[in-house]
C-alpha positions in Angstrom: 0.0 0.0 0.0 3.0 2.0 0.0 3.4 2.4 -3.9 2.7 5.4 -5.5 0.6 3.2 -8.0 -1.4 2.4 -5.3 -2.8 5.9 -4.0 -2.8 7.1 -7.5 -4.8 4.3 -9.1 -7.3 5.1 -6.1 -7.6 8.6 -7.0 -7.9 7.7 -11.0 -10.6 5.3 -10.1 -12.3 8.5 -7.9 -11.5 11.0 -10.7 -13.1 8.7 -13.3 -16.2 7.4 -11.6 -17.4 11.4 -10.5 -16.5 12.0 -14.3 -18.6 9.0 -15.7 -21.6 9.4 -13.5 -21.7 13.4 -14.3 -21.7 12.4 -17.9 -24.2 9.7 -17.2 -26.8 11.9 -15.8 -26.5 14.7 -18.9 -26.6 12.3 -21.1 -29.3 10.8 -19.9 -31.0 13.8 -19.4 -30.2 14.9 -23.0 -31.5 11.4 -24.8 -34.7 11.7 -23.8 -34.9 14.4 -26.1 -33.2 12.8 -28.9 -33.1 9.5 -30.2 -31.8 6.4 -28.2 -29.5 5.7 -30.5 -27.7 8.9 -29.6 -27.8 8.7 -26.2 -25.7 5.1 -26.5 -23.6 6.0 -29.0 -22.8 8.6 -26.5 -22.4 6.2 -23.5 -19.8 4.4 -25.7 -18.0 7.5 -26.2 -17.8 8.9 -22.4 -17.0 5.2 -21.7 -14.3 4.5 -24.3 -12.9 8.3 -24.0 -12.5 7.1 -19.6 -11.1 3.5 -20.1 -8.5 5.3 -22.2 -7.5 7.8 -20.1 -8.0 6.1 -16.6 -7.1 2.5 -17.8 -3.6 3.0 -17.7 -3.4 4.4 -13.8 -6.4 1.8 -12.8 -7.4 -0.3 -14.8 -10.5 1.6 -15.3 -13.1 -0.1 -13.2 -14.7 2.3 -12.7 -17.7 0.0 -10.8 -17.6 -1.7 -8.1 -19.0 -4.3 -10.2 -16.0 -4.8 -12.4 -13.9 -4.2 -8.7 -15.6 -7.4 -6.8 -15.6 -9.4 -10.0 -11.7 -9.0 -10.2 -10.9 -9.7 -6.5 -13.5 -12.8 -6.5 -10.8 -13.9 -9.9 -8.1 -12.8 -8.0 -7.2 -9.5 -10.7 -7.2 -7.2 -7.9 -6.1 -7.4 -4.0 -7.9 -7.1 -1.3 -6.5 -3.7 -0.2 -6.7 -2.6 -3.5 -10.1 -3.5 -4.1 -11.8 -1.9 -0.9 -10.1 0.9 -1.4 -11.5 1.5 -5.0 -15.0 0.3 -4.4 -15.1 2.8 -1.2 -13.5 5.8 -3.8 -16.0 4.1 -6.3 -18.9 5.0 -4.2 -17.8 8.2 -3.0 -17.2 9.6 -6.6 -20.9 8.1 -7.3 -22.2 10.0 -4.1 -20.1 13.5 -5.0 -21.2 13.5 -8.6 -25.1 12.9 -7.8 -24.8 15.6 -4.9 -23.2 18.3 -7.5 -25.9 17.0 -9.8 -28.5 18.3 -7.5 -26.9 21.4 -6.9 -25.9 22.4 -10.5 -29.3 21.8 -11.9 -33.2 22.6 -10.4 -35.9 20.5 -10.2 -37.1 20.8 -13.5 -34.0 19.4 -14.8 -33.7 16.8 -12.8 -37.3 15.3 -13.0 -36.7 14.3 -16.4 -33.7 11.8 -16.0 -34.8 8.1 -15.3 -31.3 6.8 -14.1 -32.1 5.4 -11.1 -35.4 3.8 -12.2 -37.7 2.8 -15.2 -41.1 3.6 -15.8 -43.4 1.4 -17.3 -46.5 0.4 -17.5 -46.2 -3.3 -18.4 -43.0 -4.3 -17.0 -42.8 -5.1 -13.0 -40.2 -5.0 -10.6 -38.9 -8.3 -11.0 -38.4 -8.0 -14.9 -36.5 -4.9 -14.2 -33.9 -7.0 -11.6 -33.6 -10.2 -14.2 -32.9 -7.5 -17.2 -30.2 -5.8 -14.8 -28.6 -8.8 -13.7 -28.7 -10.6 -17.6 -27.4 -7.2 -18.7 -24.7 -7.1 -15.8 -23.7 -10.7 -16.8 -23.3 -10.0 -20.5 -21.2 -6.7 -19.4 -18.5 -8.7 -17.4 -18.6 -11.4 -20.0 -17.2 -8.8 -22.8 -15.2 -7.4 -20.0 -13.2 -10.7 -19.4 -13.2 -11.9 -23.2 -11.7 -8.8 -24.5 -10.2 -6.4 -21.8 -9.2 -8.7 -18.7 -7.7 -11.3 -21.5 -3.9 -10.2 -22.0 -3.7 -12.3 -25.8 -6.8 -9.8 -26.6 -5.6 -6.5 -25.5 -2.3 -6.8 -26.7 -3.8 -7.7 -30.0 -6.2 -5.0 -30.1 -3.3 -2.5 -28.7 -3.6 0.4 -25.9 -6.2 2.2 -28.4 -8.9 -0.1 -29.7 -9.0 -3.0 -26.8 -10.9 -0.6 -24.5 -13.3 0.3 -27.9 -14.9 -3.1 -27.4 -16.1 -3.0 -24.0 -17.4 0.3 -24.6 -19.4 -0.7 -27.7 -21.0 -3.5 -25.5 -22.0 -0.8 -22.7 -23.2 1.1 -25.5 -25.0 -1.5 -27.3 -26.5 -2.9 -23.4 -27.5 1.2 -22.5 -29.5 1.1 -26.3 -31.4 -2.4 -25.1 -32.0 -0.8 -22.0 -33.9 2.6 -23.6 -35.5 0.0 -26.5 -37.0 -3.0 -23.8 -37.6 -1.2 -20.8 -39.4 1.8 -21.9 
């Protein structure tokens, strides 16, 4: 825990998870008003353009999805891991608080990030979809970015491109099921 890489890696995995939940929330808010292919295309983009940039200090988890899947493979350490899921959730907290105070109510009413609504669909179709689409995230995750034959393939710039396309392509099921 003494490494640089350590304390920096934290910070990059803070940095990056404020940054991707700000730009989750406007663009969210913004693809209601446009088409959902926009809004994922954008997703992929914010995605890709953080895996890139943070990758390199982190590994870009950036969830502390991806976190406890790579300490229950035994990718990450312990330390290491509850020290970027706790940064994790506090850049997720800070972001949504500066949310709230940069925008009013009227803003913020329109975003559905935290919840679908539906007439036809109920709660439990909602946790399957999550957890199917969660699944299928991690899946891409491990083929193409956690696999060390796939990245160094793909090289620095385009092995983060196909995670981010799958996040894009899951956030475009997401607008055309659920709603």
């Amino acid at each position: 825990m003494r490494d640089g890489n350590f304390y920096r890696g934290g910070l990059a995995e803070f940095i990056g998870t404020v940054l991707f939940t700000e730009l989750h929330f406007g663009i969210t808010g913004c693809s209601q008003r446009s088409p959902f292919f926009l809004g994922a295309f954008s997703h992929f983009l914010a995605y890709w353009f953080l895996l890139i940039t943070f990758g390199p200090m982190s590994g870009g988890h950036l969830n502390p999805l991806i976190t406890a899947s790579t300490l229950c493979t035994g990718k990450t350490s312990v330390p290491r891991a509850v020290t970027y899921m706790g940064l994790q959730c506090m850049g997720a907290v800070f972001a949504a608080l500066s949310y709230m105070d940069m925008f009013d109510e009227s803003i913020r009413s329109r975003t559905l990030e935290c919840g679908y609504i539906s007439d036809g669909k109920t709660g439990g179709e909602y946790i399957l979809f999550q957890i199917i689409q969660n699944l299928t995230f991690l899946f891409f995750l491990y083929a193409i970015a956690f696999d060390s034959r796939a990245s160094s393939m793909l090289g620095y710039f385009h092995a983060p491109m196909l995670p981010s396309i799958s996040y894009g392509l899951l956030i475009f099921s997401t607008l055309i099921l659920l709603l």
